[in-house]
N, C-alpha and C positions, 0 to 999 in steps of 0.2 A: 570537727569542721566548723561548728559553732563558732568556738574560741577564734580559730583564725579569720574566719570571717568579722570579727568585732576590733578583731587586733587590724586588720585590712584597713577598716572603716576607720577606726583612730590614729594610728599611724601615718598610714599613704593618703587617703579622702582626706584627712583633715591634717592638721600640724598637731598629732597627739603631744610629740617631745615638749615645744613651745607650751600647747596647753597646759601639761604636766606642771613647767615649771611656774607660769604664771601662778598656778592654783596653788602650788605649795610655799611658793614666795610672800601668797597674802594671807596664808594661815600662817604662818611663822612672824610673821610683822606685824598684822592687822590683829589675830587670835582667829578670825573666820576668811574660808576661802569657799567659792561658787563658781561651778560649772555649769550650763546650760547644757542640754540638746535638747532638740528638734529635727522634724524631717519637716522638708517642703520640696516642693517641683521643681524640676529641674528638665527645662523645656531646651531639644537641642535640634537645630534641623543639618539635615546630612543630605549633599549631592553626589551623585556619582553619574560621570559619563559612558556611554556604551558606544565602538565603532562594529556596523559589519552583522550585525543583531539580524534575529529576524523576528517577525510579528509573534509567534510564539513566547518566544524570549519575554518581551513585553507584557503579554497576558500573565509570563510568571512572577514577576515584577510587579506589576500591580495587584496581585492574589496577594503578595506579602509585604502590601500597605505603601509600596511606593508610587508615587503619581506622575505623572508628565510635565516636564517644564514649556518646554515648546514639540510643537509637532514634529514628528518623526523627520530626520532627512535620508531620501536613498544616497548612497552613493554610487560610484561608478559600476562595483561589481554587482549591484543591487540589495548591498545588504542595509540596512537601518544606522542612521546614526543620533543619538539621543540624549539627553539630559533627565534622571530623574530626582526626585527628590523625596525625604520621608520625615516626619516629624516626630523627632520620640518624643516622650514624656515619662521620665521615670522619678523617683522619689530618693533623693538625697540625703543620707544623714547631716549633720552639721555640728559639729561640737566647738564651744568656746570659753572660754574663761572668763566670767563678768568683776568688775570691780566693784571690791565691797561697796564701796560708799554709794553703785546708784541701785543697790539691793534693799529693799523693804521686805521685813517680817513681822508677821501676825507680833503683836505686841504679850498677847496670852501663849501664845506659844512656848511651851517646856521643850526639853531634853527630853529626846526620845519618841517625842510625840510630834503625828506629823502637822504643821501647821494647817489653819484656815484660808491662810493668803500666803501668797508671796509675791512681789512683783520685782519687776527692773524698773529703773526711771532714768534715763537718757536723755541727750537733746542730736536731732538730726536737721540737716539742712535742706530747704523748700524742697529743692531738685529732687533728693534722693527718699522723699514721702511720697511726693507726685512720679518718678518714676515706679515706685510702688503700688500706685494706683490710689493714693488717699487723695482726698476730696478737700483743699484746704479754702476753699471760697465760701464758709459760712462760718469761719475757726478768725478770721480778720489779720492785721496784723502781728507777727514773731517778735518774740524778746520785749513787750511791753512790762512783761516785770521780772524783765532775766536780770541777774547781779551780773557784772564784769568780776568771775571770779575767773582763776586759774585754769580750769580746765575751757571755760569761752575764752581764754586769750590763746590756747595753746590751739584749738580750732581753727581759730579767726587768725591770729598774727597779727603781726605788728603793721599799721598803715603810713605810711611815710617815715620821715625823719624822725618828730616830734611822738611818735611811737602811740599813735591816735589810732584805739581800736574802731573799723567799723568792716562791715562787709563790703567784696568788691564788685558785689550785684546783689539786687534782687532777687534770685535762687539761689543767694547762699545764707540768708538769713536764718536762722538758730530758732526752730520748734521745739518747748518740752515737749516729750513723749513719753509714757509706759504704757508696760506691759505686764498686765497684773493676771495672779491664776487665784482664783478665789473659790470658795465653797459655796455654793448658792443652790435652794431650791426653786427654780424657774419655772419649774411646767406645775407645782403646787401638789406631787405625789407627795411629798412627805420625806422624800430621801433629798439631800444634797448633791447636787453634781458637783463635779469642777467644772467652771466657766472660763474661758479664758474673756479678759475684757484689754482693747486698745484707747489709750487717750492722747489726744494730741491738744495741744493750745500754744 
């Protein structure tokens, strides 16, 4: 049940095939290929309407977490007519295939052994940090010492005729960012955690 369930997860939840092949495409061309997971939340809200109910009804509905959108209406024959609503929150695998070149590895790091660090280094645009919830108003201006390389034109595209890279707004401006997993003793027992650490500029 195990197995099927993991084969469920990478398959059907994610684009295991796609994944698959990215990851073996950049070990055969690059010599190194990387996959992530992760879980994170996955917040979903669900309405369902009821005609004809009765108060009862109700009390059991809200027993198993669902709430009221608006008040109750009777109708003709006197039964209930309703709206409710419930918010799940369940936890999401997520699998992807990163491209080598925005992967960092512990420079000490051998064959066999697990590294000290590892991080991704990316670049994401204003809107989709801030819909994230990151705080860019003490981080100043994006892209002050970004290169116009290939992968920012293939972002950005081309602006007019004259083929003049820039952005076509103000939230779409280009933040480096990583995500680094490091070894660090934080609390000072003496053992090393893994930390995870976000940097944005």
């Amino acid at each position: 049940m195990a197995t099927a369930y993991l084969n469920y997860l990478f398959f059907t939840r994610n684009d295991g095939v796609g994944i698959i092949y990215d990851w073996f495409k950049d070990a055969l061309i690059q010599k190194v290929g990387y996959v992530k997971v992760w879980a994170e939340e996955d917040n979903e809200d669900a309405e369902q309407n009821y005609e004809g109910q009765t108060q009862e009804q109700i009390v059991l509905l809200m027993q198993e977490g669902w709430q009221l959108k608006d008040d109750p209406k009777v109708d003709e024959q006197g039964g209930l007519s309703f709206t409710v609503r419930k918010e799940s929150r369940d936890i999401a695998i997520k699998v992807a295939a990163c491209a080598p070149h925005e992967m960092r590895v512990d420079a000490n790091a051998r064959w066999g052994d697990e590294p000290a660090m590892i991080g991704q280094v990316y670049r994401r645009r204003k809107y989709e940090l801030q819909e994230e919830g990151i705080d860019l108003s003490d981080i100043g201006s994006a892209g002050n010492n970004m290169r116009w390389d290939t992968e920012t034109l293939a972002l950005l595209g081309p602006d007019g005729e004259d083929d003049v890279v820039g952005v076509p707004h103000e939230s779409h401006e280009l933040y480096n960012c990583a995500e680094v997993y490091i070894r660090l003793d934080a609390d000072g027992d003496g053992i090393a955690e893994w930390l995870c650490c976000h940097m944005v500029e």
